[in-house]
C-alpha positions in Angstrom: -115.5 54.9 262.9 -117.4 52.1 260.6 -116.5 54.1 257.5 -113.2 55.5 258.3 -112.0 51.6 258.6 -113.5 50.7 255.5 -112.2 53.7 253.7 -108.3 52.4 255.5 -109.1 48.9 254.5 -109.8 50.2 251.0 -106.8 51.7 250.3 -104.9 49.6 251.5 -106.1 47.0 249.6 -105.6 49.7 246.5 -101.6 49.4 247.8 -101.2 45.7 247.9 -103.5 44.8 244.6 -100.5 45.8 242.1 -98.0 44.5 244.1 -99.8 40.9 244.2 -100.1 41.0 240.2 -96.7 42.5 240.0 -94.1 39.1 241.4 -93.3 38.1 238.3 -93.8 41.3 236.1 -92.4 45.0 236.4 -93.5 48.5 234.6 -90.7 51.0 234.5 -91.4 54.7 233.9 -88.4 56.4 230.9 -88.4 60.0 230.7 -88.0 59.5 226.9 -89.8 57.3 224.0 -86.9 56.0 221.5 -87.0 56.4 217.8 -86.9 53.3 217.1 -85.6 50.0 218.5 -82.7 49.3 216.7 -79.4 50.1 218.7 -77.4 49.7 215.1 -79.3 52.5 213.3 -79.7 55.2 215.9 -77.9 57.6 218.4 -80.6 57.7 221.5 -79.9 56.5 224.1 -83.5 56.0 225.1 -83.6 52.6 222.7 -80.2 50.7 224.3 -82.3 51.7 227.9 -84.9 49.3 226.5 -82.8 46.7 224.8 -79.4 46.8 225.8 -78.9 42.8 227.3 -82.5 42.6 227.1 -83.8 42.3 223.1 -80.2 42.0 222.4 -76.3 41.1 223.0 -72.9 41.7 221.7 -69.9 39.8 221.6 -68.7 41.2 225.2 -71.0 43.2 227.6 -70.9 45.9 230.3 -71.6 44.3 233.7 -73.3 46.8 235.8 -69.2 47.9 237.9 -68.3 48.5 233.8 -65.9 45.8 233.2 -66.4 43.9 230.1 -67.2 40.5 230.5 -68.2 38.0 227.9 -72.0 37.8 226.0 -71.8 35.5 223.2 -68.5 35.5 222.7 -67.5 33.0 226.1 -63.9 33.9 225.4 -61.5 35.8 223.4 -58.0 36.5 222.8 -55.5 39.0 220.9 -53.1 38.2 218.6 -50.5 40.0 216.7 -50.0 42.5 219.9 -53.7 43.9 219.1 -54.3 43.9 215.8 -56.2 40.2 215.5 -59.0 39.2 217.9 -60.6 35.7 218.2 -63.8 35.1 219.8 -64.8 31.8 221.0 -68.6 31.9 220.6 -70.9 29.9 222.8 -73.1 27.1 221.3 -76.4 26.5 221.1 -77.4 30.6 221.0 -80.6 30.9 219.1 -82.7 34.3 217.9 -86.0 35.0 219.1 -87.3 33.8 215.3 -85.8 30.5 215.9 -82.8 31.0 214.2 -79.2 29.4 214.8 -76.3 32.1 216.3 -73.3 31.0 214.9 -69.9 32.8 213.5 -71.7 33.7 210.2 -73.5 36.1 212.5 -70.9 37.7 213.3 -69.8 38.5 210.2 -73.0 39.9 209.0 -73.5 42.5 211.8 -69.8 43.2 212.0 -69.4 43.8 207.6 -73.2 46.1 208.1 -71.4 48.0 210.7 -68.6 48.9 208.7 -70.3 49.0 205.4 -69.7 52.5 203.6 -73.6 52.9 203.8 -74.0 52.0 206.7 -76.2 53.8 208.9 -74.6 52.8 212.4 -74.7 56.3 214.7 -70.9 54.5 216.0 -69.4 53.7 212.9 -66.4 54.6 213.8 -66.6 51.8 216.6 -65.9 49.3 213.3 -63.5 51.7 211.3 -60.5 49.9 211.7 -61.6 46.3 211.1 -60.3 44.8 207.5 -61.3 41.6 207.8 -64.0 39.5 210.2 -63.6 36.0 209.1 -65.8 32.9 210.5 -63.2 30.1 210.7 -65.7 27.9 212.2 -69.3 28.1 213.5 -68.1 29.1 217.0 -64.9 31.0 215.9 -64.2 34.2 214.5 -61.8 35.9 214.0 -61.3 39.7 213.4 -58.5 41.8 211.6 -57.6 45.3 212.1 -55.4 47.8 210.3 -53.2 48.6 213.2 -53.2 47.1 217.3 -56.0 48.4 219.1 -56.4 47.3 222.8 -60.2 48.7 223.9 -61.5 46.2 220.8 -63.4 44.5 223.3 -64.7 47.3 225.4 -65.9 48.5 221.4 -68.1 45.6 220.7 -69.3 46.2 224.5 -71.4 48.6 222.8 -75.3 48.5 222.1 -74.3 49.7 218.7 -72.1 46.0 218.1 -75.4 44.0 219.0 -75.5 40.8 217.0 -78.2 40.3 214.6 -80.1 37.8 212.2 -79.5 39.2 208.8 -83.3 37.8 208.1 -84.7 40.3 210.6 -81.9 43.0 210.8 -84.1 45.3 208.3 -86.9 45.6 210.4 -85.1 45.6 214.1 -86.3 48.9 214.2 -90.4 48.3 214.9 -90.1 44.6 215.6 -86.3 44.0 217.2 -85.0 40.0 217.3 -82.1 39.5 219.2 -80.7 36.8 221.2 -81.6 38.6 224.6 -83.2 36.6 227.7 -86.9 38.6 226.3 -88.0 38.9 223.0 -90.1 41.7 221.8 -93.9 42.1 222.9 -95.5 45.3 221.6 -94.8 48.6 220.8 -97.9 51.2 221.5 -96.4 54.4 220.3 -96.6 57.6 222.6 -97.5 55.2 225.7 -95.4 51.9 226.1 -93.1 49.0 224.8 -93.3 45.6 226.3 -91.1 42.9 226.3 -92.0 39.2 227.5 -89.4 36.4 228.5 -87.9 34.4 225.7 -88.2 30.5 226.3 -85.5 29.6 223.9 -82.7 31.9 226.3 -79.1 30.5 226.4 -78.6 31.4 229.8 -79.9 31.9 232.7 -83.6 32.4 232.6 -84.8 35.7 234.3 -87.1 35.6 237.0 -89.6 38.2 235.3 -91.7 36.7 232.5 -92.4 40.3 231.3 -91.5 43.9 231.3 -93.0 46.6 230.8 -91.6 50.5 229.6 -94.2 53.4 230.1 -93.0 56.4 228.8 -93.4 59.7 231.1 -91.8 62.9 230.2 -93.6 65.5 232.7 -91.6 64.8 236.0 -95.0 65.6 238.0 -96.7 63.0 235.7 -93.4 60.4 237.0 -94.2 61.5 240.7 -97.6 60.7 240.3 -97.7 57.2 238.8 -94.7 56.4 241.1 -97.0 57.2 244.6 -100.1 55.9 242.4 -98.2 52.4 241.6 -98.9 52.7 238.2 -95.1 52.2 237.6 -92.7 50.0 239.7 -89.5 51.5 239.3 -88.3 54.6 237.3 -84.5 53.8 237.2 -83.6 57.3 235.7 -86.2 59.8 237.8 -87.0 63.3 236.4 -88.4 65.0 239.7 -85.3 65.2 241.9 -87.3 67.5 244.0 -89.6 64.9 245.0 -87.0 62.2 246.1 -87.1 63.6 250.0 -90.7 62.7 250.3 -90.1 59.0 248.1 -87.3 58.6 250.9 -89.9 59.1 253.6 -91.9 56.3 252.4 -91.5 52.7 253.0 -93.1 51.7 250.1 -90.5 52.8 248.0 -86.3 52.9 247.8 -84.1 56.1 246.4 -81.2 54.4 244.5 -78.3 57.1 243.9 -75.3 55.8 241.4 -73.2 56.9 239.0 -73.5 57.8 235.1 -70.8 58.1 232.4 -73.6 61.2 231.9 -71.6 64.2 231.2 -73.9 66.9 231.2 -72.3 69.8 229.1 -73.5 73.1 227.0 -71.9 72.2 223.9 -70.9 74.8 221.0 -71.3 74.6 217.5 -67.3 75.4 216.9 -68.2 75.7 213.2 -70.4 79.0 213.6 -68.6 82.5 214.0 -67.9 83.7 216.7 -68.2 80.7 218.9 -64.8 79.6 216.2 -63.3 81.9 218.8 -61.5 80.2 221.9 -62.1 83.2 223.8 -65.7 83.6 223.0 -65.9 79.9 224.2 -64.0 80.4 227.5 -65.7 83.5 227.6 -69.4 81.5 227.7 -67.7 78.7 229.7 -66.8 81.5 232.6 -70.1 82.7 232.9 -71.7 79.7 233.5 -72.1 78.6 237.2 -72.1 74.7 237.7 -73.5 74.5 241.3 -76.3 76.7 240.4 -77.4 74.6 237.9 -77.0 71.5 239.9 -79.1 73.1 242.6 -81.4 74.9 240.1 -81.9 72.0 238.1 -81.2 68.8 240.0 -82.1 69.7 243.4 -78.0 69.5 244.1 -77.5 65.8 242.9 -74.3 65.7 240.4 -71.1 66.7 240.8 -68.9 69.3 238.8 -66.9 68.4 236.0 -64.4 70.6 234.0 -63.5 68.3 231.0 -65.2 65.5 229.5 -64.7 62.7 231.5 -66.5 60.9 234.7 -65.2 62.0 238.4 -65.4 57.9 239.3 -63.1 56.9 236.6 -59.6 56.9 238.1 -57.8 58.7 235.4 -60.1 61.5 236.0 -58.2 65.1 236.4 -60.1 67.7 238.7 -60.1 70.9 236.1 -63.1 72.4 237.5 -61.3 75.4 239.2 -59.8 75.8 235.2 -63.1 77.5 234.7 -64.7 78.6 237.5 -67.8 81.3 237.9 -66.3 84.9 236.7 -69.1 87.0 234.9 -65.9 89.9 235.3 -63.5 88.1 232.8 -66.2 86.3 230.7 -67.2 90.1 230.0 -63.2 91.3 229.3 -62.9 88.3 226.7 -65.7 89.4 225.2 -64.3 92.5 224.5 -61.1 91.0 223.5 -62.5 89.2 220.7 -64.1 92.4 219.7 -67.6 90.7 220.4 -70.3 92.8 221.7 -74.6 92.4 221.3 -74.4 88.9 220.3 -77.2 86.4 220.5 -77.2 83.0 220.4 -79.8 80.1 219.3 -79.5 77.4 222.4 -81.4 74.6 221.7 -82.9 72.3 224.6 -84.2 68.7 224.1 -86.5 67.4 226.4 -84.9 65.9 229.8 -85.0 68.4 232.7 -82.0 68.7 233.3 -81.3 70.4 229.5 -84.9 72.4 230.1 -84.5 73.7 233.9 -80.9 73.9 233.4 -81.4 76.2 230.0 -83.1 78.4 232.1 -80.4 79.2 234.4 -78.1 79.2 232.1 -79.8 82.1 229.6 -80.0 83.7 232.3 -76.5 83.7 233.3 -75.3 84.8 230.0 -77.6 87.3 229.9 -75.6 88.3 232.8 -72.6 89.0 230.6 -74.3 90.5 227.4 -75.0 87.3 225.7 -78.6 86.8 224.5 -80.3 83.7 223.7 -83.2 82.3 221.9 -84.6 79.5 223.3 -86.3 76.5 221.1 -87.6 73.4 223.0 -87.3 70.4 220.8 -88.6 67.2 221.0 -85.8 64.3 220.9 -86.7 63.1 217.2 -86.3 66.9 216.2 -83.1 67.5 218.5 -81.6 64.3 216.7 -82.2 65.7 213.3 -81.6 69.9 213.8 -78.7 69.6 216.2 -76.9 66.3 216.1 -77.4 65.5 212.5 -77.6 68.6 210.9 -75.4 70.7 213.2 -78.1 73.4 213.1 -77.6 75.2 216.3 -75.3 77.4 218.2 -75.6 76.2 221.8 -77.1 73.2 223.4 -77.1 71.5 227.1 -77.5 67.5 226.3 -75.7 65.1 229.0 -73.3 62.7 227.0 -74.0 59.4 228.6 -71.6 56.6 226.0 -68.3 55.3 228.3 -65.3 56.9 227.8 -66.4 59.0 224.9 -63.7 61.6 224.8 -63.2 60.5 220.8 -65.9 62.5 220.2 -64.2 65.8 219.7 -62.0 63.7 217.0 -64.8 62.6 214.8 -65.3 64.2 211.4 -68.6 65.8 211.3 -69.2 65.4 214.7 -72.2 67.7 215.9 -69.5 69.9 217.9 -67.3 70.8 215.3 -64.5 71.0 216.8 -61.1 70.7 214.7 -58.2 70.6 216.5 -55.0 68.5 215.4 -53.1 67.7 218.3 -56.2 66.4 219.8 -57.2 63.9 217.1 -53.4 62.6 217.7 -53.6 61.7 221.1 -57.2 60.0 220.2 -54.6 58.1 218.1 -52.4 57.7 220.4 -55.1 56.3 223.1 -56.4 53.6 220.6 -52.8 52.0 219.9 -51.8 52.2 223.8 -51.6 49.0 225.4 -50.6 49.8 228.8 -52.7 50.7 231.4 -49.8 52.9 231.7 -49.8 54.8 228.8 -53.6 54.8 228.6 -53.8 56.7 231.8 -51.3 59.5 230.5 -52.7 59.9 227.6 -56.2 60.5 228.7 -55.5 63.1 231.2 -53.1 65.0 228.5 -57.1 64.8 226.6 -58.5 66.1 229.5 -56.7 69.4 230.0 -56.2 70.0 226.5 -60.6 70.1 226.1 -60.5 72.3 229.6 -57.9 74.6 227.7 -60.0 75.0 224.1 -63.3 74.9 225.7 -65.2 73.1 222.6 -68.2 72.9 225.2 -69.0 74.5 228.7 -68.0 71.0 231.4 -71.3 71.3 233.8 -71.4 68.2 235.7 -71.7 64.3 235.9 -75.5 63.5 235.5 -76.3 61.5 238.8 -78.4 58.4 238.5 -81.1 59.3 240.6 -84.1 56.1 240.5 -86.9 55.0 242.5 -88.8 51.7 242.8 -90.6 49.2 244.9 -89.0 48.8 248.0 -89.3 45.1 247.2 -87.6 45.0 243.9 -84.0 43.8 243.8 -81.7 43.4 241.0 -82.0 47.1 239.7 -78.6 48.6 239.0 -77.4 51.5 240.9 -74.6 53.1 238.4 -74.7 53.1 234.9 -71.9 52.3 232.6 -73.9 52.6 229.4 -77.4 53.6 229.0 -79.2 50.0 229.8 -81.8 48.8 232.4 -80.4 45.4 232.5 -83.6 43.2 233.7 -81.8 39.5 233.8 -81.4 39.5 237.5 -84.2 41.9 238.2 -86.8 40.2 240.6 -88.9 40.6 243.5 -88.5 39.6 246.9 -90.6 37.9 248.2 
């Protein structure tokens, strides 16, 4: 009896030891490391998880409901019905290396965002501005070529962070920002740390540091979650645990929402997926709930366009496409299309890995053959995204209200369709909520009709932490682990 208290006493006193050196600190498990640090110079979403209104800030922000709200611009106001934009910038905003924020700022990271080399992965965020101007240290004001009412859900973005033109060349290994913590360390395969930053215009955040450990192998995340060598692991890759985490009352199960949508693209470039019919044809065999269930343990919910189920100008298209192996097979043979194989190309989360699986198989199902490849996210970023070397590819879509994708030049899709690229058009001079709403539900069913990509499902946001850890949030309206109201209680 002697021993077995000791051994109780023990562990118990293994269970409280983290948590006593934790009050003012947190460790937060990602599934993925980032490329770099820079938000300006890179697509993954993996680095705005790290330093979105953490390292750094924009003129306007997300707040975690997805309104835009102001950052270091206090205040703002269109002119001109759209096309001129004045922010009032707050005073006294300094950079973790000391330096002033003021309007010239501004101007920098607004002219590098729109420079024609620059390297920004959302340079089309900045394509239509002609002019920024600083008209005063706390006032600037910005031009465009024609009105454009979502201007300040664009500088929202991680990709519009502000930065100090002295630094802005090596933000990607050593990041300075303006954010409530400044940059700590960066071990490379293990973990970045951040630590508060004295000098913080606002609010002060309760933590005084942070760190992110990065664990790919969900059984790996399980483990250092029950272990405590992680407090929270806001985006969790082992859905099939989270029965047992619920069970226990050291922990919490937070379910939100994404702007995730989790789709098998095609490369519409490459013969015959140029085909509509070969595209429905793949989109047909594809069963959403069985990759849900198969691959998220059921949490998401079915999508047939590209657009989020909680948005309220959403359009319910999944019965457009449902699960018919019959007519995916008669298309084929329509489009005169018979033994082909396909490259599919999977980067790392589970939910492109498990959920390749299934679907392979499915296709299989209807004469299409795949060969797999299992890329890392650095390679995925170059073969697939950059290079467009690829036929199909499951990758969950996670930037807000990102159906201007499928207008881009170059985009990683391919697809090429007039009357799409003039409703995006139209959507960026609308100035109604009114006309907004039309026009993206007319977006909606004209992807569900062309198919450029098989619509899976919304990507839940499925996290875990410290039952005592509150300020966390639940949804996700960009890829961000805000930390400024994170704290423990007590």
């Amino acid at each position: 009896m002697f021993q077995r208290l000791l051994t109780s006493a023990a562990a118990l006193a293994c269970l409280a030891a983290p948590a006593m050196a934790a009050q003012d600190m947190i460790r937060l498990g990602m599934v993925l490391e980032p490329p770099g640090l820079d938000p300006t110079a890179n697509a993954a979403a993996a680095i705005d998880e790290i330093t979105y209104a953490n390292l750094f800030e924009g003129l306007t922000r997300f707040a975690p409901d997805g309104t835009i709200v102001p950052s270091l611009a206090e205040s703002w106001e269109a002119k001109d019905g759209g096309k001129v934009y004045e922010f009032h910038l707050r005073k006294g905003v300094r950079f973790h290396d000391g330096a002033d924020f003021d309007a010239s700022d501004v101007v920098f990271s607004l002219d590098r965002a729109r420079a024609p080399d620059s390297t920004n992965p959302q340079k089309q965020l900045f394509a239509d501005i002609t002019a920024v101007e600083a008209l005063s240290p706390d006032l600037v004001r910005v031009t465009l070529k024609e009105p454009d009412g979502l201007f300040p859900w664009k500088m929202a973005w991680g990709d519009a962070a502000m930065l100090d033109p002295a630094s802005a060349a090596t933000d990607a290994t050593h990041p300075v920002g303006t954010g409530p913590f400044r940059f700590g360390e960066w071990v490379q395969g293990d973990h970045v740390t951040l630590a508060a930053f004295d000098g913080y215009w606002g609010e002060k955040p309760a933590l005084k540091s942070a760190t992110f450990r990065f664990i790919s192998d969900p059984t790996a995340a399980f483990a250092a979650m029950m272990a405590g060598d992680v407090d929270a692991f806001p985006i969790y890759p082992a859905p099939e645990t989270l029965d047992q985490i619920k069970a226990d009352p050291r922990f919490q199960v937070i379910v939100g929402t994404t702007e995730g949508e989790t789709i098998l693209s095609m490369n519409n470039r490459n013969k015959p997926l140029d085909n509509p019919k070969v595209r429905e044809a793949i989109a047909l065999a594809v069963d959403r709930q069985a990759i849900i269930d198969g691959a998220m343990f059921g949490y998401g919910t079915p999508i047939g366009s590209h657009f989020a189920p909680h948005n309220p100008d959403y359009v319910d298209l999944v019965a457009k496409t449902p699960h018919d192996p019959e007519r995916a097979r008669a298309l084929l043979a329509e489009a005169g299309v018979s033994g082909l194989k396909l490259r599919l190309a999977l980067p790392p989360p589970p939910y492109a890995r498990r959920g390749g699986e299934i679907v392979a198989a499915e296709l299989r199902d209807v004469g299409i053959e795949t060969e797999t490849t299992n890329m890392e996210w650095a390679q995925w970023l170059e073969q697939v995204h950059k290079n467009h070397d690829f036929d199909l590819t499951i990758v969950s879509h996670v930037e807000p209200m990102d159906l201007d994708i499928y207008a881009r030049e170059g985009y990683y899709i391919g697809y090429d369709n007039a009357d799409y690229r003039a409703l995006m058009e139209r959507l960026k001079a609308a100035l109604t909520l009114a006309e907004r709403s039309d026009i993206l539900k007319q977006a909606q069913e004209k992807l569900a009709a062309d198919h450029p990509a098989a619509y899976l499902f919304q990507l839940a946001k499925t996290g875990v932490a410290d039952a005592r850890i509150e300020g966390l949030w639940a949804n996700a309206p960009s890829p961000a682990n805000d930390l400024s109201k994170v704290h423990w209680r007590e």
